[in-house]
Biotite code that builds the C-alpha atoms (Angstrom):
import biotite.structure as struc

atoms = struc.array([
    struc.Atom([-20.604, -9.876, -1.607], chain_id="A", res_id=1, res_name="UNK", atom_name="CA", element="C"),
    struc.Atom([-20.903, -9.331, -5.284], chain_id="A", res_id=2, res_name="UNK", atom_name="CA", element="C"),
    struc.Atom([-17.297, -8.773, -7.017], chain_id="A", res_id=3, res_name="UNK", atom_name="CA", element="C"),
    struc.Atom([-16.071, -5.015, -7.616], chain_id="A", res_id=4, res_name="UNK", atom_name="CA", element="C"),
    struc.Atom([-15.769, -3.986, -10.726], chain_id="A", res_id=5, res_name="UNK", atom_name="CA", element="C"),
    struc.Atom([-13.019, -1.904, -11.407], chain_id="A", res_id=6, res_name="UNK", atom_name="CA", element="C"),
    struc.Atom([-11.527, 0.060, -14.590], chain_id="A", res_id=7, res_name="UNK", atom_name="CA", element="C"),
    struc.Atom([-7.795, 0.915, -15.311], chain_id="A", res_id=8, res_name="UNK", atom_name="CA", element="C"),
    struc.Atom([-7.290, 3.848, -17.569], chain_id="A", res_id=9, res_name="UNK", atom_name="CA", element="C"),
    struc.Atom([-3.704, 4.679, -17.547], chain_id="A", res_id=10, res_name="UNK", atom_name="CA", element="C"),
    struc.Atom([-2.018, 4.187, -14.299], chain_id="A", res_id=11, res_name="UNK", atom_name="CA", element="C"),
    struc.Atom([-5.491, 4.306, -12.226], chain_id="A", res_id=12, res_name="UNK", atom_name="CA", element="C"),
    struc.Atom([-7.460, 1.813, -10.794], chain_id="A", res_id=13, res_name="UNK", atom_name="CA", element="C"),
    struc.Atom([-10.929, 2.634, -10.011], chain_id="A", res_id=14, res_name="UNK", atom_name="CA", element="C"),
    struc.Atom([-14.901, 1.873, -9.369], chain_id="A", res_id=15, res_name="UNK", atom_name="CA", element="C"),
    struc.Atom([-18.224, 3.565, -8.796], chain_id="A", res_id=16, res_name="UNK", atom_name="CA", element="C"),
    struc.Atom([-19.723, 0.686, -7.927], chain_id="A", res_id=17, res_name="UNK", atom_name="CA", element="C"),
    struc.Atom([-21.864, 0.635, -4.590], chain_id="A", res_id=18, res_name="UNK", atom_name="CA", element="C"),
    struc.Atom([-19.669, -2.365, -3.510], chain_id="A", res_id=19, res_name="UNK", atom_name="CA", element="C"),
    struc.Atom([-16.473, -0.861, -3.764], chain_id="A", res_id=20, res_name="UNK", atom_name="CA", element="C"),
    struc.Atom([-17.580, 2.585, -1.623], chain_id="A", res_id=21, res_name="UNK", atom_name="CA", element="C"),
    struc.Atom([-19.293, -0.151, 1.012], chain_id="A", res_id=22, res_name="UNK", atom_name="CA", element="C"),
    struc.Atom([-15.627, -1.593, 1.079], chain_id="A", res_id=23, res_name="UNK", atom_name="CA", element="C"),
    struc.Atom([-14.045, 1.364, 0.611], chain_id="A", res_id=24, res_name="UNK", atom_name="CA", element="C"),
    struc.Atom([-16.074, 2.365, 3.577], chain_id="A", res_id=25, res_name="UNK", atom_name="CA", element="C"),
    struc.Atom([-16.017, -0.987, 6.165], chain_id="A", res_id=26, res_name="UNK", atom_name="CA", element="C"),
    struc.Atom([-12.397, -1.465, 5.117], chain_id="A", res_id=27, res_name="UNK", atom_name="CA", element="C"),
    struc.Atom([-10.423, 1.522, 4.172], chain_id="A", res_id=28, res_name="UNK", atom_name="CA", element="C"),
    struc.Atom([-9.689, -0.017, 0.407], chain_id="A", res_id=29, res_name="UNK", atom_name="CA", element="C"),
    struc.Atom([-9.221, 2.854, -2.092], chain_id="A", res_id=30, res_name="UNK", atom_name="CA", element="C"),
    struc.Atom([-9.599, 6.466, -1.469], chain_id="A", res_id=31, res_name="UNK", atom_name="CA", element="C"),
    struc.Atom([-13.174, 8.120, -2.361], chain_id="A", res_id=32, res_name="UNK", atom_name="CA", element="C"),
    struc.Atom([-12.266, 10.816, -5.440], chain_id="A", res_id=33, res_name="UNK", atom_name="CA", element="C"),
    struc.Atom([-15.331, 12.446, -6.267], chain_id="A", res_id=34, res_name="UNK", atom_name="CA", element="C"),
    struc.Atom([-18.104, 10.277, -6.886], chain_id="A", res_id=35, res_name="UNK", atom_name="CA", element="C"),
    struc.Atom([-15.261, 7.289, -7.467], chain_id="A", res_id=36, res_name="UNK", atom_name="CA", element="C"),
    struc.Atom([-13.430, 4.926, -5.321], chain_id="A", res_id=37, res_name="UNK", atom_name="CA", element="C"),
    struc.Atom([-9.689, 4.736, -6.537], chain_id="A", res_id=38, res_name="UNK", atom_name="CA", element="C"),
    struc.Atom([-6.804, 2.072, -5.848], chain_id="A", res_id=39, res_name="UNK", atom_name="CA", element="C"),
    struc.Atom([-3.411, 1.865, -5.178], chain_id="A", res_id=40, res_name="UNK", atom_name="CA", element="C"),
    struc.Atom([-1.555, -0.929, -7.327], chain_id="A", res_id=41, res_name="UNK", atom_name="CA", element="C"),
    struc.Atom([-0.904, -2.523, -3.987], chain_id="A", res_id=42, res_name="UNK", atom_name="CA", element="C"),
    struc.Atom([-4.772, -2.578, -3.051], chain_id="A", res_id=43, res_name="UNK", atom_name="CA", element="C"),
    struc.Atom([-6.107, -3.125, -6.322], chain_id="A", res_id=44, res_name="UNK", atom_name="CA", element="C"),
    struc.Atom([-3.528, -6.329, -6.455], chain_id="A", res_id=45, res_name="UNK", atom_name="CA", element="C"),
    struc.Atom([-4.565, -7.668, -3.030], chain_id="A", res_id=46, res_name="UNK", atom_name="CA", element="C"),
    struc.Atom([-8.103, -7.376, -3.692], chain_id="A", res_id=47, res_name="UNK", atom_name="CA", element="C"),
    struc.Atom([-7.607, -9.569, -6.594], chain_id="A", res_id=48, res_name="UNK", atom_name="CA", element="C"),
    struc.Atom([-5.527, -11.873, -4.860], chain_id="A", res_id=49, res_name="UNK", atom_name="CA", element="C"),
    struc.Atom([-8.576, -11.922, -2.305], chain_id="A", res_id=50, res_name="UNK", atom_name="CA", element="C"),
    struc.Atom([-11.469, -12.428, -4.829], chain_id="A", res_id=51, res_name="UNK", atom_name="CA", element="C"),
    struc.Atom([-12.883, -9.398, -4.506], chain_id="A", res_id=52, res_name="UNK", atom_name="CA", element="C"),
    struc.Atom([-11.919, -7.071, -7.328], chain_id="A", res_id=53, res_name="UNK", atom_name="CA", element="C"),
    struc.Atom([-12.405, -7.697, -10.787], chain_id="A", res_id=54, res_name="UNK", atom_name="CA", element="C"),
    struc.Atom([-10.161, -5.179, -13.259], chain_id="A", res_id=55, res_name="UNK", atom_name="CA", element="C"),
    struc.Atom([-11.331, -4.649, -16.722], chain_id="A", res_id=56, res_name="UNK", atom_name="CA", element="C"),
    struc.Atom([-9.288, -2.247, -19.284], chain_id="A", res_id=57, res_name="UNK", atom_name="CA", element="C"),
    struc.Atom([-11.599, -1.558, -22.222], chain_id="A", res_id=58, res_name="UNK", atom_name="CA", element="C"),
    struc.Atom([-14.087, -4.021, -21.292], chain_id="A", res_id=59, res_name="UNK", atom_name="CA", element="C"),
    struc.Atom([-12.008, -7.187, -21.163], chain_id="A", res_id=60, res_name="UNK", atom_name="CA", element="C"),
    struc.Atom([-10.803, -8.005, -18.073], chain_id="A", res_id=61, res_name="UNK", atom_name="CA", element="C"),
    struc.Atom([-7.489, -8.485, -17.190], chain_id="A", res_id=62, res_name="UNK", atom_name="CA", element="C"),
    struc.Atom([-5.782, -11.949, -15.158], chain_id="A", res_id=63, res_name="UNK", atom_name="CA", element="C"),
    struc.Atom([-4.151, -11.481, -12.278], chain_id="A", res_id=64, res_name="UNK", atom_name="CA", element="C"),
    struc.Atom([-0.711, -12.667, -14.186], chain_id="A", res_id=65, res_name="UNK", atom_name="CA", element="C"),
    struc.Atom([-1.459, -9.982, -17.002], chain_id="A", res_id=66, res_name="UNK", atom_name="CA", element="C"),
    struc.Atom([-2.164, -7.392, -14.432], chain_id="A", res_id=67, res_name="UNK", atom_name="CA", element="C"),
    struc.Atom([1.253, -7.807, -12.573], chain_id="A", res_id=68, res_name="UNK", atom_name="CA", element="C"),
    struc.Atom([3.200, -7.426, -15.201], chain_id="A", res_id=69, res_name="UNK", atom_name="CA", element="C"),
    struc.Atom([0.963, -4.184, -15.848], chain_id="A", res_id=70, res_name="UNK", atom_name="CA", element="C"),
    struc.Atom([1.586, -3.064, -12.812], chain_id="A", res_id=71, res_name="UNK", atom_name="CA", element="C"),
    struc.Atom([5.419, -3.884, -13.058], chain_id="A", res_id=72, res_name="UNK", atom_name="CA", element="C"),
    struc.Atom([5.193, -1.090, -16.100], chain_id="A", res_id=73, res_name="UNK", atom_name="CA", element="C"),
    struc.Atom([3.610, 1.492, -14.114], chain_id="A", res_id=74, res_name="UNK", atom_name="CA", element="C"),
    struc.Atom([5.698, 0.633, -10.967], chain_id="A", res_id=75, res_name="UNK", atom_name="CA", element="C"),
    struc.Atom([9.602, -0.700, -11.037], chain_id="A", res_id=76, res_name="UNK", atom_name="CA", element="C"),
    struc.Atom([9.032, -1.292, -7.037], chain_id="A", res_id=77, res_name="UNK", atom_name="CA", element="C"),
    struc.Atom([5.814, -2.950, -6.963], chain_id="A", res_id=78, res_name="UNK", atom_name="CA", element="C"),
    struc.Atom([7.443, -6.529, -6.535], chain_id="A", res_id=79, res_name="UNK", atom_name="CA", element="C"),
    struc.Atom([8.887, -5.168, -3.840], chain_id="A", res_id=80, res_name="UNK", atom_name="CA", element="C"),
    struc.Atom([6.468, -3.284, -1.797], chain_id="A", res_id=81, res_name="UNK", atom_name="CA", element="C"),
    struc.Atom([3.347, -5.476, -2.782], chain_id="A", res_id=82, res_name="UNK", atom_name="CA", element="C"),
    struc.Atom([4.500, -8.057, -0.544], chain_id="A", res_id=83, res_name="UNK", atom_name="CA", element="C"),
    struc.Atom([5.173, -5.255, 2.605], chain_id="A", res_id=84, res_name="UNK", atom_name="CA", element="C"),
    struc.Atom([1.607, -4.289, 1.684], chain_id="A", res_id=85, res_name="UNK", atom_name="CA", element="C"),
    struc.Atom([0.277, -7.474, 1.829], chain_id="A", res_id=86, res_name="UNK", atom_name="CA", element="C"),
    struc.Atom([1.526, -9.110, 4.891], chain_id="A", res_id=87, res_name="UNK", atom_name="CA", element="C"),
    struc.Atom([0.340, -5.419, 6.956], chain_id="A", res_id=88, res_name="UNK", atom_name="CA", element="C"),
    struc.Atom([-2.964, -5.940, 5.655], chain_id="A", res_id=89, res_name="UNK", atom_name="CA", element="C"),
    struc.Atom([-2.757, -9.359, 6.653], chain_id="A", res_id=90, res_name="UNK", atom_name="CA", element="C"),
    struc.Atom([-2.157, -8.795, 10.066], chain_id="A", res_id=91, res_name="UNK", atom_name="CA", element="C"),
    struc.Atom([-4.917, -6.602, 10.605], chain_id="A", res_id=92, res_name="UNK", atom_name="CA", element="C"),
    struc.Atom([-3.411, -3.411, 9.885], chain_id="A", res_id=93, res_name="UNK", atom_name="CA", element="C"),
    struc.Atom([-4.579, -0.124, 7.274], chain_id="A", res_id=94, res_name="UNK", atom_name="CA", element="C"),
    struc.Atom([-1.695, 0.412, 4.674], chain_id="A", res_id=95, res_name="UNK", atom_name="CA", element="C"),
    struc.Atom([-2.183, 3.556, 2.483], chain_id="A", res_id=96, res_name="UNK", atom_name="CA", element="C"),
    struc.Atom([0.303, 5.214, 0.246], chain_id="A", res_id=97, res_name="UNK", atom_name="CA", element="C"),
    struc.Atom([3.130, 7.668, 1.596], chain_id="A", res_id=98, res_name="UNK", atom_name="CA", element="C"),
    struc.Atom([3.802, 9.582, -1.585], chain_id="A", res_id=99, res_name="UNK", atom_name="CA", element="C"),
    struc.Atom([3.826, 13.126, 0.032], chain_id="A", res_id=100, res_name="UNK", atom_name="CA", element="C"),
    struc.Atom([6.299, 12.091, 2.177], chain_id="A", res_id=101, res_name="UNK", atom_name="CA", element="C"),
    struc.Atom([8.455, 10.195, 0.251], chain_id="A", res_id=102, res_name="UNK", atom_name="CA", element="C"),
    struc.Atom([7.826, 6.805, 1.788], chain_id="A", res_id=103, res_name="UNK", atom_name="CA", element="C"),
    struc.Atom([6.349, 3.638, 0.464], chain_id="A", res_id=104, res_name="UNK", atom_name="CA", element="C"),
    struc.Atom([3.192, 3.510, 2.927], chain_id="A", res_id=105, res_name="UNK", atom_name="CA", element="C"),
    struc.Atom([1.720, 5.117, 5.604], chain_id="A", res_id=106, res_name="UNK", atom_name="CA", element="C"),
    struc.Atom([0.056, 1.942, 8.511], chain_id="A", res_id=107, res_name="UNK", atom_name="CA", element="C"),
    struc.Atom([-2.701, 2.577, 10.793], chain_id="A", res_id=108, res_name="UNK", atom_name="CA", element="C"),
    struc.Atom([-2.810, 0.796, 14.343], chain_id="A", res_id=109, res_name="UNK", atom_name="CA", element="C"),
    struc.Atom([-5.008, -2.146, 14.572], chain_id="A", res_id=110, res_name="UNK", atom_name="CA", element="C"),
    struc.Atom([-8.493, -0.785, 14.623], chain_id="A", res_id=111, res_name="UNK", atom_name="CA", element="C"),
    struc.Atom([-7.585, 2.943, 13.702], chain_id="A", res_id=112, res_name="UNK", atom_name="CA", element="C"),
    struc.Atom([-9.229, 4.575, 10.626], chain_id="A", res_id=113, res_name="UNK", atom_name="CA", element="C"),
    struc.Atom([-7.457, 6.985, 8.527], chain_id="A", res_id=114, res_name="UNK", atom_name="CA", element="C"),
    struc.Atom([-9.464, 10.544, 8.566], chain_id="A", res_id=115, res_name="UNK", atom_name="CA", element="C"),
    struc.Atom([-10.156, 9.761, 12.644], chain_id="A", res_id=116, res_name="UNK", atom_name="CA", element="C"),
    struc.Atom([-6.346, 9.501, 13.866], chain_id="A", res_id=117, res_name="UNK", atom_name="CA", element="C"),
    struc.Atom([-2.696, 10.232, 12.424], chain_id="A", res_id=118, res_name="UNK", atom_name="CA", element="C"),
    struc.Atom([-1.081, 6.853, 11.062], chain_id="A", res_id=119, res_name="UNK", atom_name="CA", element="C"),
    struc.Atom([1.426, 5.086, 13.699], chain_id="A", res_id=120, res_name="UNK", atom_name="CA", element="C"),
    struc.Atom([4.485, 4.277, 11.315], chain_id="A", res_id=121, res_name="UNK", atom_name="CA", element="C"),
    struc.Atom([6.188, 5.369, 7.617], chain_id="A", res_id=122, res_name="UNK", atom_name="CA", element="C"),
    struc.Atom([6.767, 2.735, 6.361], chain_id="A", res_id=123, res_name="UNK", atom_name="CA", element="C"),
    struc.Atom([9.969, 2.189, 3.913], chain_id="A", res_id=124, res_name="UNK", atom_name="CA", element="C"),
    struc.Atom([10.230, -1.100, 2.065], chain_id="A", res_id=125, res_name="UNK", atom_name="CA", element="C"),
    struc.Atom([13.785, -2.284, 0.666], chain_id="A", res_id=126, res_name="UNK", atom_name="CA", element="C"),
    struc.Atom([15.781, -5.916, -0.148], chain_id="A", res_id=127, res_name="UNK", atom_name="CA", element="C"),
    struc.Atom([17.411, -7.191, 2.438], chain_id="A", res_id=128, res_name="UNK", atom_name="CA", element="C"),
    struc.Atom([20.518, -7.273, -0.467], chain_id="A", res_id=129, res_name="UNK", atom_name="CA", element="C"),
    struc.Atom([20.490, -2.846, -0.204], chain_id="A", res_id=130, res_name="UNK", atom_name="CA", element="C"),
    struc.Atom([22.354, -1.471, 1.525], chain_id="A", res_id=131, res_name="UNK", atom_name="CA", element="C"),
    struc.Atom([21.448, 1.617, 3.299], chain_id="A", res_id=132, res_name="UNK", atom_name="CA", element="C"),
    struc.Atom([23.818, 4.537, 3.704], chain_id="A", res_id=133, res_name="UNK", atom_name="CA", element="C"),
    struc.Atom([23.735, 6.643, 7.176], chain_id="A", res_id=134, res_name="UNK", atom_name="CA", element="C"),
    struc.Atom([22.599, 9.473, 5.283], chain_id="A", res_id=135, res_name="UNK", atom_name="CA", element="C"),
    struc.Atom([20.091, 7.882, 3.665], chain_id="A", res_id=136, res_name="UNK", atom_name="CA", element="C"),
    struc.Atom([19.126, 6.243, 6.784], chain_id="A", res_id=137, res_name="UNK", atom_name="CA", element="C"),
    struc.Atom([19.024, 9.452, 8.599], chain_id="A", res_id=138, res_name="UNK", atom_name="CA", element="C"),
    struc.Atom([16.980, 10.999, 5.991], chain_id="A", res_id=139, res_name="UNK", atom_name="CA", element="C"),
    struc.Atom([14.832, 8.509, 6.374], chain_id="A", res_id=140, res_name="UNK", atom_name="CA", element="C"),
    struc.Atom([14.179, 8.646, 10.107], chain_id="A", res_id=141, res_name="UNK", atom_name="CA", element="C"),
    struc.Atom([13.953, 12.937, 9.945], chain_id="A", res_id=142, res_name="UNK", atom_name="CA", element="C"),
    struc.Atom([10.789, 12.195, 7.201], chain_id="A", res_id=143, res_name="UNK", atom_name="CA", element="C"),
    struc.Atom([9.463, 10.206, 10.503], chain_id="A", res_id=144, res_name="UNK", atom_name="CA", element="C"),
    struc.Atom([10.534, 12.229, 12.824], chain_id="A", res_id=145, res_name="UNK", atom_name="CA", element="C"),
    struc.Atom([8.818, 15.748, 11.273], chain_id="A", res_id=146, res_name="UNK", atom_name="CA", element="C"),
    struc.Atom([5.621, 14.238, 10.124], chain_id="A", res_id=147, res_name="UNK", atom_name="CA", element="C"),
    struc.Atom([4.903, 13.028, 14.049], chain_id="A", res_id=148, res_name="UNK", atom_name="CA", element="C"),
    struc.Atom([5.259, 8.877, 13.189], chain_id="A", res_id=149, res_name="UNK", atom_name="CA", element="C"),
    struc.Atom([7.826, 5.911, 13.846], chain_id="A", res_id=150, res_name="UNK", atom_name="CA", element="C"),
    struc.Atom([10.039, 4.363, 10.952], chain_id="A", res_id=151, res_name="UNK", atom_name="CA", element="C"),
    struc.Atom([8.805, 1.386, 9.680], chain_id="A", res_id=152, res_name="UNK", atom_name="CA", element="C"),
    struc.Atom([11.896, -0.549, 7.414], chain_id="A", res_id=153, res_name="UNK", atom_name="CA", element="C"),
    struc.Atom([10.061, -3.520, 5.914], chain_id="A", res_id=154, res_name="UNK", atom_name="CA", element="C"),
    struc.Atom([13.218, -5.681, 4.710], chain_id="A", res_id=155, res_name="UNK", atom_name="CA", element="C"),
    struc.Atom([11.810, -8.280, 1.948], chain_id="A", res_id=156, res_name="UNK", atom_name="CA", element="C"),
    struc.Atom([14.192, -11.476, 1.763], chain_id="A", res_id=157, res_name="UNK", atom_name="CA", element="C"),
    struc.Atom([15.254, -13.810, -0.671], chain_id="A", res_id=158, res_name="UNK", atom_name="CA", element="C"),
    struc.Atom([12.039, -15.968, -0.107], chain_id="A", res_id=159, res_name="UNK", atom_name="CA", element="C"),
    struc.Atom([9.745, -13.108, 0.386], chain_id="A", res_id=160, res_name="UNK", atom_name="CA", element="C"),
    struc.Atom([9.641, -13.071, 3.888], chain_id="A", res_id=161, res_name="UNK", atom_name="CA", element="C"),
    struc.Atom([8.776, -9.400, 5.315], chain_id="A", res_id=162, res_name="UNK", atom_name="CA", element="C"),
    struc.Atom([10.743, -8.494, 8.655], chain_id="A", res_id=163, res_name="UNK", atom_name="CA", element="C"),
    struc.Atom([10.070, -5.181, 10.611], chain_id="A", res_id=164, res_name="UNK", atom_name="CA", element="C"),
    struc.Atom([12.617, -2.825, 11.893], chain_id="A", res_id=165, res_name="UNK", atom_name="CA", element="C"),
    struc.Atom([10.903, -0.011, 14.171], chain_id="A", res_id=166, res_name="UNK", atom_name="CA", element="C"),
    struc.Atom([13.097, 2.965, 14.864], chain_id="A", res_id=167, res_name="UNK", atom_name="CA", element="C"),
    struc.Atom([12.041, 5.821, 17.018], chain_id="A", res_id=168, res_name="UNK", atom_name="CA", element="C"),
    struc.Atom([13.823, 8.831, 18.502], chain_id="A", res_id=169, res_name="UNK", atom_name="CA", element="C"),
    struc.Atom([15.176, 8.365, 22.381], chain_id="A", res_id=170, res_name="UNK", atom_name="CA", element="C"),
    struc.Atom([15.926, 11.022, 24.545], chain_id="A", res_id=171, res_name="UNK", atom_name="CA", element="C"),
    struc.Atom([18.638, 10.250, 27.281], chain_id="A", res_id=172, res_name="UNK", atom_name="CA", element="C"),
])
């Protein structure tokens, strides 16, 4: 497979190249906005990571290094949910954003496309140095709780090693 080409204007990464809607399509990378596929930082940094993306801002494209710190700009939490992102996708798994519900990712079973099912688990990526109130723990699990999926708490430690909390509701 050819590499993608991709564009950054501002804080968006995106292609219309056939290549990135026949990944976009096979893989679930990016999100199909009119006649363009566009990435999360997260995606658009794995796929670089993987050799399959090139990004170019005003024709020159930009390193891998270069583009971190780019996306450290756009981003204060990148550093921190990158790694979340990339050890889902790793593992099999389809990690898009969570923005409407004020989570760091929504993740799709193994083998489950979004558009054909409802995402298993929000997922909420923090240092395992935070500390997490109730409240803010129980706000947490209610965003889960009304939008029909588990809570996911990705805790990132000191060597950026991801471990997975799963919290769902019981009843006695």
């Amino acid at each position: 497979m050819e590499k993608i080409q991709a564009h950054i204007i501002g804080q968006i990464v995106s292609s219309n190249t056939s290549e990135a809607h026949n990944l976009c399509k096979k893989s679930c990378f990016g999100e199909r906005i009119g006649e363009k596929i566009q990435y999360t930082l997260s995606e658009a940094l794995f796929l670089v990571e993987k050799n399959k993306i090139e990004i170019y801002s005003r024709n020159k494209k930009i390193e891998k290094k270069e583009l971190l710190n780019k996306f450290k700009r756009i981003d204060k939490r990148i550093q921190l949910k990158y790694p979340v992102f990339k050890n889902l996708r790793e593992k099999g798994y389809i990690v898009k954003t969570a923005l409407k519900f004020g989570a760091d990712f929504r993740v799709y079973d193994k083998g489950k496309k979004p558009g054909k099912i409802h995402a298993k688990w929000i997922v909420f990526a923090d240092h395992e140095s935070k500390r997490l109130t109730w409240h803010e723990f129980s706000a947490k699990n209610r965003v889960a709780h009304s939008t029909k999926k588990k809570l996911l708490l990705a805790i990132l430690d000191e060597e950026g090693d991801v471990s997975y909390y799963e919290v769902g509701w019981v009843r006695p």
